[in-house]
C-alpha angles and dihedrals in degrees: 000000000000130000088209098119087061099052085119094065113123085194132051086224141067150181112247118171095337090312127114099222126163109258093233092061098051099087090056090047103048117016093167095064091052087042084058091044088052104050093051091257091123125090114189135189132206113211114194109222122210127179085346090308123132093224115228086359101170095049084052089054093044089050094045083055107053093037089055091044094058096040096046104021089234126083129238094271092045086059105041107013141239103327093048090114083049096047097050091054088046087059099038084066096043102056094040081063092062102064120130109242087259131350098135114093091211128097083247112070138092144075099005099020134091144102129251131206122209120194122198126193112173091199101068098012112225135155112199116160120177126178100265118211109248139177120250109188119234120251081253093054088045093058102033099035138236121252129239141175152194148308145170110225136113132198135244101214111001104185091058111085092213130167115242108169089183079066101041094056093044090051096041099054086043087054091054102046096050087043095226130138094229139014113221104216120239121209117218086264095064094254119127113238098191137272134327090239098002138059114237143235134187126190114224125181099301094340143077117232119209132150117267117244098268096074104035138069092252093238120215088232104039081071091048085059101043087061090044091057078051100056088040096051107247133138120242133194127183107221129131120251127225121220089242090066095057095101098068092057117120094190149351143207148189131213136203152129098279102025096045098194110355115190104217114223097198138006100201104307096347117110111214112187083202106140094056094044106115085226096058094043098053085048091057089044090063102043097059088050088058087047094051085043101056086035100056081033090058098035086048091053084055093047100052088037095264 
């Protein structure tokens, strides 16, 4: 059995079902967790990890939740009991104990840094999390942006974060021969959804442009942003954006669990100067207040036995 559905794994090693097992073992030893994975029964959820803090713990539960739920039917307690909740945190620590001191090519990595990825089949029920490699963008990439570009695919059920490997692949070889960073995904009516792994905005005139929740996966971060517009003073509309529109963008952004809020510098042919636009710039500014905030609010719980 292949150990394909875990290439993304930092460590040789991860948690399944309480157990520390080789990833390379797993497939032998549960094919019906890979057979789940396959067939599009698994959810999954990537949880960034700073200074030791699960960063925006609470909202990941609550999505792991809900995408299980509408995958399974049950919820997360009805398939593993009581101290699910428990048991996640429990695992979130010890997997981001197990980093390596610096796989990731980004300025954020490191002790205390990394991301895990946690994967959920109902039938069979397992839990298995592992520390997944991730790109953090450099401080230059940061400022000057990153391109992306196009493609055509809906999906089925967007506000399930559901793993679909027939997808990833797809989106990953297209990545790489278009040489982007990201691929912005285009509904059979022309309108961009938002992106394969990242949530998208668009600034328009005074305004920033970004689907409404219907036809995204409601990302933990994209909130995150959309307080962050608040606090900054900026507009912003939930539409969705057709291709053809494109054009009259000034800038345009990503947002995720590694990249935060990422400035795009092209989509296809399209220059975007959005790392250096004053709009952009304030709206990274305060997300990465809120972030600081939730991370010394969460460190100063622990240290006053919150």
């Amino acid at each position: 059995m292949s150990d394909m559905p875990f290439r993304d794994a930092a460590t040789e090693e991860a948690i399944l079902d309480g157990t520390l097992l080789a990833v390379s073992g797993i497939g032998d030893l549960h094919p019906g967790l890979i057979r789940a994975m396959q067939e599009g029964e698994a959810t999954y959820d990537v949880v960034r990890i700073i200074r030791g803090v699960p960063v925006f713990w609470e909202d990941h539960l609550m999505r792991m939740d809900e995408s299980v739920k509408k995958t399974a039917n049950r919820d997360l307690q009805q398939i593993f009991g009581k101290e699910i909740y428990s048991r996640l945190r429990g695992m979130a620590t010890q997997v981001a104990g197990m980093q390596p001191g610096a796989w990731n090519p980004g300025g954020d990595a490191g002790a205390g840094h990394c991301n895990v990825k946690f994967i959920i089949t109902a039938d069979p029920a397992h839990l298995m999390a592992y520390v997944s490699q991730s790109y953090y963008p450099s401080v230059q990439e940061a400022e000057e942006g990153l391109p992306v570009d196009l493609f055509l695919h809906d999906r089925s059920i967007p506000s399930v974060k559901k793993l679909d490997l027939v997808y990833k692949q797809a989106v990953q070889e297209r990545m790489q021969q278009l040489q982007v960073f990201e691929l912005l995904l285009v509904n059979r009516d022309g309108y961009i959804t938002e992106g394969s792994r990242s949530n998208v905005f668009f600034l328009l005139e005074d305004r920033i442009i970004t689907s409404p929740l219907y036809a995204v996966l409601p990302g933990i971060t994209r909130r995150y942003v959309l307080e962050a517009c608040r606090n900054a003073g900026v507009k912003v509309e939930e539409k969705l954006l057709h291709r053809q529109g494109l054009g009259r963008a000034e800038a345009a952004f990503l947002s995720g669990t590694s990249i935060k809020v990422q400035p795009i510098s092209r989509i296809g042919e399209i220059i975007l100067p959005s790392g250096q636009h004053p709009v952009v710039r304030r709206i990274r500014q305060e997300y990465d207040r809120l972030l600081q905030n939730y991370i010394e609010a969460w460190e100063q719980a622990g240290s006053t036995g919150g």
